[in-house]
Structure formats: structure tokens, C-alpha cells
C-alpha positions, -999 to +999 in steps of 0.1 A: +261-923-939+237-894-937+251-865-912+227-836-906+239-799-903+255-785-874+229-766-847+241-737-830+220-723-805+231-683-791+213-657-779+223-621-762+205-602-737+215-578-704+223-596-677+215-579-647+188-555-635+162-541-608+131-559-604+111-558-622+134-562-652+122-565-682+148-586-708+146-588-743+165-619-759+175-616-792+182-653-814+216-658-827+212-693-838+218-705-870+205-743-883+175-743-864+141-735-871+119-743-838+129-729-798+125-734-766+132-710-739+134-717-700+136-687-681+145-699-653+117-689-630+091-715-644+084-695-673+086-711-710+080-697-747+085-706-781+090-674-795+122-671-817+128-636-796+107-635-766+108-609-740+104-614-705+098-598-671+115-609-639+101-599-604+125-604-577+101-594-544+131-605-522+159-585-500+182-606-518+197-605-554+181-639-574+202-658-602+181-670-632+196-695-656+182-689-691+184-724-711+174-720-749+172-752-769+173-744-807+161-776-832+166-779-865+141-798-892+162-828-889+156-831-851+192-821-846+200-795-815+218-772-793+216-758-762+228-719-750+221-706-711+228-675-696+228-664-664+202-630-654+209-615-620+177-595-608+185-570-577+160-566-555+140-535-558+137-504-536+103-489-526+097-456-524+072-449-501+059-424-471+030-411-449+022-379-436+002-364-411-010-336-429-018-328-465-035-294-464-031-266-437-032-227-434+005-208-441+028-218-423+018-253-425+041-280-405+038-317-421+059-350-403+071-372-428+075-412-419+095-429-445+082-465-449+103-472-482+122-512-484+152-524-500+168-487-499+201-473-489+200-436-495+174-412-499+165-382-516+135-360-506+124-331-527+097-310-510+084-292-537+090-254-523+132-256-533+142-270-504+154-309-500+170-332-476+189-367-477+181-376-445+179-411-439+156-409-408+125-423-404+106-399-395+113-357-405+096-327-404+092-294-428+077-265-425+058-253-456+050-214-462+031-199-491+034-160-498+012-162-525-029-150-525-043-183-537-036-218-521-004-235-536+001-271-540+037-287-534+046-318-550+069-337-526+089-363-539+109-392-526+134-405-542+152-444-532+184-461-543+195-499-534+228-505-535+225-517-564+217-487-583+179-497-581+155-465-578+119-460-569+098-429-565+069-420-545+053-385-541+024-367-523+010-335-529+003-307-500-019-280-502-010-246-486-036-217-481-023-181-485-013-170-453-043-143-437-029-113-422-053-094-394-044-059-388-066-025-375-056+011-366-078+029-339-068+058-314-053+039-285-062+059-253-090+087-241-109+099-218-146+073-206-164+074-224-143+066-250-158+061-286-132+043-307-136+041-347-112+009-359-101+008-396-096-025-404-066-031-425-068-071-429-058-089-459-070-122-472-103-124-456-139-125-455-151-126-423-144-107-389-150-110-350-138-081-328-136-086-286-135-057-276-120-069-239-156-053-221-182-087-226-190-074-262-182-084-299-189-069-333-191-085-368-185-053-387-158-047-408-148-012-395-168-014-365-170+016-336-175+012-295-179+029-268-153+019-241-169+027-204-148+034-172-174+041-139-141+036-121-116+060-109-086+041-117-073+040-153-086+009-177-071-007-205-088-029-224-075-059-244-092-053-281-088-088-304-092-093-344-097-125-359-097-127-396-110-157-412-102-159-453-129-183-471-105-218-465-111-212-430-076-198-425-077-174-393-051-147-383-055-125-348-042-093-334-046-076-302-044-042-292-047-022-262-069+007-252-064+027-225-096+049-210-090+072-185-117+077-159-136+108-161-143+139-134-175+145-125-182+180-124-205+187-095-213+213-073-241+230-047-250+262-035-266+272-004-288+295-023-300+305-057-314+335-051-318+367-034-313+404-029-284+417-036-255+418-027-261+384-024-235+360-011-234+329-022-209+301-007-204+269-037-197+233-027-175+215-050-183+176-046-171+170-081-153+135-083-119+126-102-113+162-104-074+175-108-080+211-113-116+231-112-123+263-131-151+286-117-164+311-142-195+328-119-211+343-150-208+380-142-174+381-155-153+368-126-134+334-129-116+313-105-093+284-104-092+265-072-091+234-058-108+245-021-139+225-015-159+254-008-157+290-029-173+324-015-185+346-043-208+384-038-234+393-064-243+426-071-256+448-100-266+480-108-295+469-126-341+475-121-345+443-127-336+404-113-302+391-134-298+357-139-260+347-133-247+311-147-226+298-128-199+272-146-179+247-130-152+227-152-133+199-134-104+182-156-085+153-143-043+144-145-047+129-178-073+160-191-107+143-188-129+172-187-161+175-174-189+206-168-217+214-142-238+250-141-262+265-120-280+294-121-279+323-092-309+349-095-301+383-079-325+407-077-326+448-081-309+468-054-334+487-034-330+523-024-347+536+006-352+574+007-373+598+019-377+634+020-395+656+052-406+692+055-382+713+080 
């Protein structure tokens, strides 16, 4: 009687996993010198220590019975199974509505990740969340002078232990700050120099708030007022950087209207002493100051003034007569005229007694 060796077939390997799980199975069998391995999910090999992947694209965990069958020389053999649990894996996944922006730059978040039961998001700027909502928002800023890319990351777990990762990338443009200093009221018109102190950009419009722009970089303008009522005009800055990031600022100027000096008189010349009677139809006018040119001033507000030329002189004088107006708010304004007053004339005679 011929009796053949014993035929032990063994084998070690993990036994559990996430999909996809790869499984190394290392031979322990001793007598044999030919295999066959079952995996259990259709899968066969011949390899003394074959390694094999498992995909379990299910919700649900999936049992895998490994069979190997070990054969000796003699024909003789032995069979050794194992049982491989594969967990179902999570996917980490996500979609957002925005992936570049200007400083601050808002971005909604809608988690479409499977087979996960918590969550870990990491947004790339320090700041993170475990949220388990569908959808969530964050706000990304970037103080920096170039544009700044965030990696945002999210991170899934099964209950199972089974992880997955997914991540996007958002660009952020420096943030563009629009700022100008100017005076802020006056008297029409009212010429306006604005220093531009704007950071960040390349580009400018100014509205000045009157029907006209500028492109300038320090521009200047003439604000107008025909009005007698004070005006204020609305003056906007937008700063635009070269990513088409804009910032705007407003400011307000405020233009006084101005007095119109004007005045008559019911005549310009004449012997002296000549009597002259002024007018004043000056507009907008608070206060007036008279200065007659002979050295006499007056400050009146009467709508009609009375002033006497004479002089001692053999020849006509010519007399300037000034008239500044100023308003409330010291918009000034000044008219003149001239008077013409000529010699005094001295009758005399003599006779013979």
C-alpha cells in the first residue's frame, strides 16, 4: 500500500477593508506544489501569492469567500477559505458656484459625496467646518497684493472607517481699495484738484455728479452753480486693478452760489461837484463794500447810494468806482465803474469904479 504525503493548504491575509481593497495573500501550505485561488468574486489565479483588488460599488458591506486549493505532485490536495469583508466606500465629492472672484469672494458649497457619515471640510484660508449640510457657504478674503489660491478640501468617513478626499482650488484677487482727497466745499465756480490715493489699480473713472467724467489719474474740474441755492455734488471713484477687480468711493462737494456784483449810475460824468446816485442790482449779495475811488468807502446794503465829487484840481479826474458784494458763506464778487469829474470853474471879473 502506497500512501502519499499529507497536503496542507493555509494562507493569511487582512480580512476586512474599504473598497477598493487591495489584499495580498501570502502561501502557508506545505506538500504542494501547484494552486488555485477563488476569490470569491469570479476572479481566479495560479499564483503561489497573488494579490488582489476587491471593489465593492455597493451601500452595503459584501462577504467574499477566498477558496485556495493547494496540490501536491502526487495529485493529492487540500482546501483553505477565508472570509474578506469589503465596506463600501465613501465619495468625497462637491460643486461650487464660484472658483475665482475679487476680495471678498463668497463661494456656496453643495456636497454631493455617497456612502459618508461625517464630514470634514478644510477651506484652505485656516478656517474649517464639519457640517454635515448639503449645501454651505464661506466667505473668502485675501489681504495680500497678488491673487491667492485656496485649496479647499473635503474630507468623508463611512462608518466604517472608510475615507475619501476631494478638493477644489479657488482663486482670490487682492482686494482694490479706491480712495481721493480734494477740498470739499467753495464758492462757483469751484475748481477742485483730486489726489488720487487708490491702491491696487490701473485704471480710473471719475463722475463728477454734473453730466461729466474724467479718466485721469489726478484729474481737476470745475464745479458750476448759475443757481442761488447751495449745490452739492455727488463725486464717484471707481478703481479697476488689471483682474478686473473694481472698488468705488463717493464724496461730496458742496459749491456755494456766487454774488454777482453789479451796479449803475445815472451818470459818468460832469462838472463838479458832481452828484452821482449808484444802483446796486448786484444778485446773491450778503454784504456790499463801496470804495468810490477818491478815498471814501462805504458798507451798505441800501439799493441805492448818493455820493458828491469834487476836486481841487485844472484838469478832468477820473474816479474808479469799486463795488464788492460777498454772500453768507463769503463768495466774493467785484464790479467798477468809472466817474469823470471835470475842473471846477471860477467865474470872476474885475470893473473900473
Amino acid at each position: 500500500v502506497l500512501v502519499q504525503p499529507i497536503v496542507t493548504a493555509a494562507f493569511t491575509s487582512i480580512t476586512n477593508g474599504c473598497s477598493p481593497l487591495k489584499v495580498t495573500f501570502t502561501n502557508n501550505s506545505t506538500g504542494a506544489n501547484s494552486y488555485l485561488w477563488n476569490f470569491g468574486d469570479g476572479n481566479v489565479s495560479v499564483s503561489q501569492n497573488p494579490t488582489h483588488t476587491y471593489n465593492n460599488i455597493t451601500l452595503s458591506n459584501q462577504i467574499y469567500t477566498v477558496t485556495l486549493i493547494s496540490t501536491a505532485i502526487s495529485g493529492c490536495k487540500d482546501t483553505a477559505t477565508k472570509i474578506i469583508t469589503v465596506y463600501p466606500a465613501s465619495v468625497a465629492a462637491f460643486t461650487v458656484d464660484n472658483i475665482s472672484g475679487c476680495t471678498p469672494v463668497k463661494v456656496n458649497f453643495t456636497n454631493t459625496s455617497t456612502g459618508a457619515t461625517s464630514y470634514f471640510w478644510n477651506f484652505g484660508d485656516g478656517a474649517t467646518s464639519s457640517s454635515s449640510a448639503s449645501t454651505l457657504s464661506h466667505t473668502f478674503v485675501n489681504i495680500q497684493t497678488t491673487a491667492t489660491t485656496y485649496l479647499v478640501s473635503l474630507i468623508t468617513i463611512s462608518s466604517n472607517g472608510c475615507a475619501d478626499t476631494a478638493t477644489q482650488n479657488i482663486v482670490v484677487q487682492p482686494k482694490i481699495i479706491a480712495g481721493f482727497t480734494s477740498i470739499t466745499n467753495g464758492c462757483a465756480p469751484l475748481k477742485v484738484k483730486f489726489t488720487n490715493s487708490s491702491t491696487g489699480a490701473v485704471s480710473y473713472l471719475w463722475d463728477f455728479g454734473d453730466a461729466t467724467t474724467d479718466a485721469n489719474v489726478n484729474p481737476s474740474h470745475t464745479f458750476i452753480n448759475l443757481t442761488q441755492a447751495t449745490q452739492v455734488f455727488i463725486v464717484t471713484l471707481i478703481a479697476t486693478a488689471s483682474s478686473g477687480c473694481k472698488d468705488t468711493i463717493t464724496s461730496q462737494i458742496t459749491v456755494y452760489p456766487a454774488s454777482q456784483s453789479i451796479f449803475s449810475a445815472d451818470k459818468t460824468s460832469g462838472c463838479q461837484p458832481l452828484d452821482v446816485t449808484f444802483s446796486n442790482n448786484s444778485v446773491g449779495a450778503g454784504t456790499s463794500y463801496w470804495n468810490f475811488g477818491d478815498g471814501t468807502t462805504l458798507i451798505s446794503t441800501a439799493g441805492t447810494i448818493n455820493h458828491s465829487y469834487t476836486h481841487n484840481f485844472t484838469t478832468p479826474v477820473t474816479y474808479t468806482v469799486t463795488l464788492i458784494t460777498n454772500t453768507t458763506n463769503g463768495c466774493a464778487d467785484t464790479s467798477t465803474q468809472q466817474i469823470l469829474v471835470q475842473p471846477k470853474i471860477n467865474a470872476a471879473f474885475t470893473s473900473i469904479n
